[in-house]
C-alpha atoms as one frame of an Amber mdcrd trajectory, in Angstrom:
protein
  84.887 112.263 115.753  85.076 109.591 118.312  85.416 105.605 117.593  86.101
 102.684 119.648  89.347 101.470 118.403  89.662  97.132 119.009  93.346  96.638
 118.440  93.660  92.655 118.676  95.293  89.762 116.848  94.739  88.956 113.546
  93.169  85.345 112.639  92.969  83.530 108.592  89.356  85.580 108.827  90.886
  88.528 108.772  92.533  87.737 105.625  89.614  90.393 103.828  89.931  92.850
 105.295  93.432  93.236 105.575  94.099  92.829 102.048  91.491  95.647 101.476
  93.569  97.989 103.953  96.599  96.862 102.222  95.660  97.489  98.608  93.351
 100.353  99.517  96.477 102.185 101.552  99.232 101.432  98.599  96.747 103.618
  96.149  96.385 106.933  99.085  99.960 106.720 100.218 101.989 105.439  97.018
  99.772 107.090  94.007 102.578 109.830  92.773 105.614 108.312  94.538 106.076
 104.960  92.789 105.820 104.748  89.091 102.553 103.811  87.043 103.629 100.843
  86.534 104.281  99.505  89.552 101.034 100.857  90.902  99.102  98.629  87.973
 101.036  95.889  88.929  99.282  95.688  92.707  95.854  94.037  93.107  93.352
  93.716  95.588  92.738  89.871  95.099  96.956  89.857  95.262  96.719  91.266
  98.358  94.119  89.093  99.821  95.511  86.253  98.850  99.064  87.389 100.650
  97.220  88.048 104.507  95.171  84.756 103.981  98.406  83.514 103.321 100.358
  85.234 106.396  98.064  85.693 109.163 100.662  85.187 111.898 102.715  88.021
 113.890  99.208  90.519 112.794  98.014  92.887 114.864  94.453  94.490 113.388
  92.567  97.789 114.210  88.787  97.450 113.654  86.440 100.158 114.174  82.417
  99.127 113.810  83.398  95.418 113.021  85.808  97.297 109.907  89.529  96.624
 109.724  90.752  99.914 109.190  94.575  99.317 109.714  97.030  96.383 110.619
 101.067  96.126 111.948 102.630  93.098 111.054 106.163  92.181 113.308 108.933
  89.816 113.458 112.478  88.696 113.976 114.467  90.742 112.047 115.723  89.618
 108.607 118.088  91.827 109.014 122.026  89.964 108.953 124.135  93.019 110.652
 122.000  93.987 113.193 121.458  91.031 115.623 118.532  90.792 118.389 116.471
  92.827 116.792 112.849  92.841 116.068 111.388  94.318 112.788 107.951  96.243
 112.082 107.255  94.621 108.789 104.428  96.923 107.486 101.911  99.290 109.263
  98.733 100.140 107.371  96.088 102.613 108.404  93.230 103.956 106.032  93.465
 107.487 104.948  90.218 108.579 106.582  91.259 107.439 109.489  94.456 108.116
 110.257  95.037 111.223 113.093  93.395 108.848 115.858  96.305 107.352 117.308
  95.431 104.054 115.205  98.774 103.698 114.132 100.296 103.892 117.631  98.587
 102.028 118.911  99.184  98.836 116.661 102.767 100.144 116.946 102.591  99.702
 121.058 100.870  95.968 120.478 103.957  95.128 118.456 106.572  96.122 120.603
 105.109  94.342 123.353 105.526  91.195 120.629 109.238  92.173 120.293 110.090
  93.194 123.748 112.779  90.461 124.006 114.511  92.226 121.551 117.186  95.184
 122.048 116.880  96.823 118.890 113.580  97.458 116.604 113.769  98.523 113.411
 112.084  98.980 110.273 112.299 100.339 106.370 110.187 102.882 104.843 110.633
 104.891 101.942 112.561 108.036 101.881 110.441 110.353 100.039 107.620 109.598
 102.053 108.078 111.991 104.492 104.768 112.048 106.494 105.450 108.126 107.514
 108.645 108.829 108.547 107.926 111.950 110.838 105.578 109.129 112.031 108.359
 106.832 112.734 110.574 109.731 114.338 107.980 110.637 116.637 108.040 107.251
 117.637 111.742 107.493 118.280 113.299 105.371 115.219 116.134 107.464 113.450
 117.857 106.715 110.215 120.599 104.306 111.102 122.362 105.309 107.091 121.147
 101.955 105.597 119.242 102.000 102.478 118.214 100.175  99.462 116.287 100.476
  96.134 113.039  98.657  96.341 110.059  99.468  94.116 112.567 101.898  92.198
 112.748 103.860  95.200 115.347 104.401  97.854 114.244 102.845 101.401 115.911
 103.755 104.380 116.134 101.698 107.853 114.722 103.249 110.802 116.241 102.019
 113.925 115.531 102.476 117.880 116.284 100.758 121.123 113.995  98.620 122.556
């Protein structure tokens, strides 16, 4: 199959669409490694309402006028590891995911964060196809982790 991929900056009407791609990824990737419960607790109007919310630092991938994926980047939040730049989430529909999609809004973002000498970013552990994702993009487990959505969540880290 062959699509033409627009990778380009997100804008409040994107809001949609991203919260579609967000809500619609959590159920393919997270379904059977989060609990039940947290699963019920996510919503599509939820997630809406969070990229109308935070349309800045948004890159989106749209094939036939469809968001089908989106990277959002920014300073780190990060206290120990100074001038670094941080891959806040990268989402890319199941069906189509293989096409590069997700490198691609990876590459857009480190343009974004070029100033910075470090990039990093937190995934969780026991989902291992993301983070052979990740590794193939050169980030390695730096030994930092916490427990977010009962789960542990490591940080990925590479040089700019």
């Amino acid at each position: 199959m062959r699509f033409d991929i627009i990778i380009r900056k997100s804008n409040i009407n994107d809001a949609e669409g991203r919260g579609y791609v967000h809500h619609q990824s959590w159920i393919e990737t997270y379904t059977g490694l989060v609990s039940e419960e947290i699963m019920r607790q996510r919503s599509l109007k939820r997630s809406i309402q969070i990229a109308h919310e935070n349309p800045e630092n948004t890159y989106v991938a749209i094939i036939n006028n469809k968001i089908v994926g989106f990277a959002t980047y920014a300073k780190s939040r990060d206290q120990d590891l100074k001038d670094a730049g941080e891959i806040m989430a990268i989402y890319v529909l199941k069906d189509y995911q293989g096409f590069k999609i997700g490198k691609r809004l990876m590459q857009a973002c480190y343009k974004e964060l070029s100033e910075h000498s470090t990039l990093l970013l937190w995934v969780m552990e026991n989902n291992r196809n993301t983070v052979k994702f990740y590794e193939s993009e050169g980030f390695k487990h730096d030994g930092s982790s916490k427990i977010i959505y009962e789960q542990r969540v490591i940080r990925m880290v590479k040089t700019a």
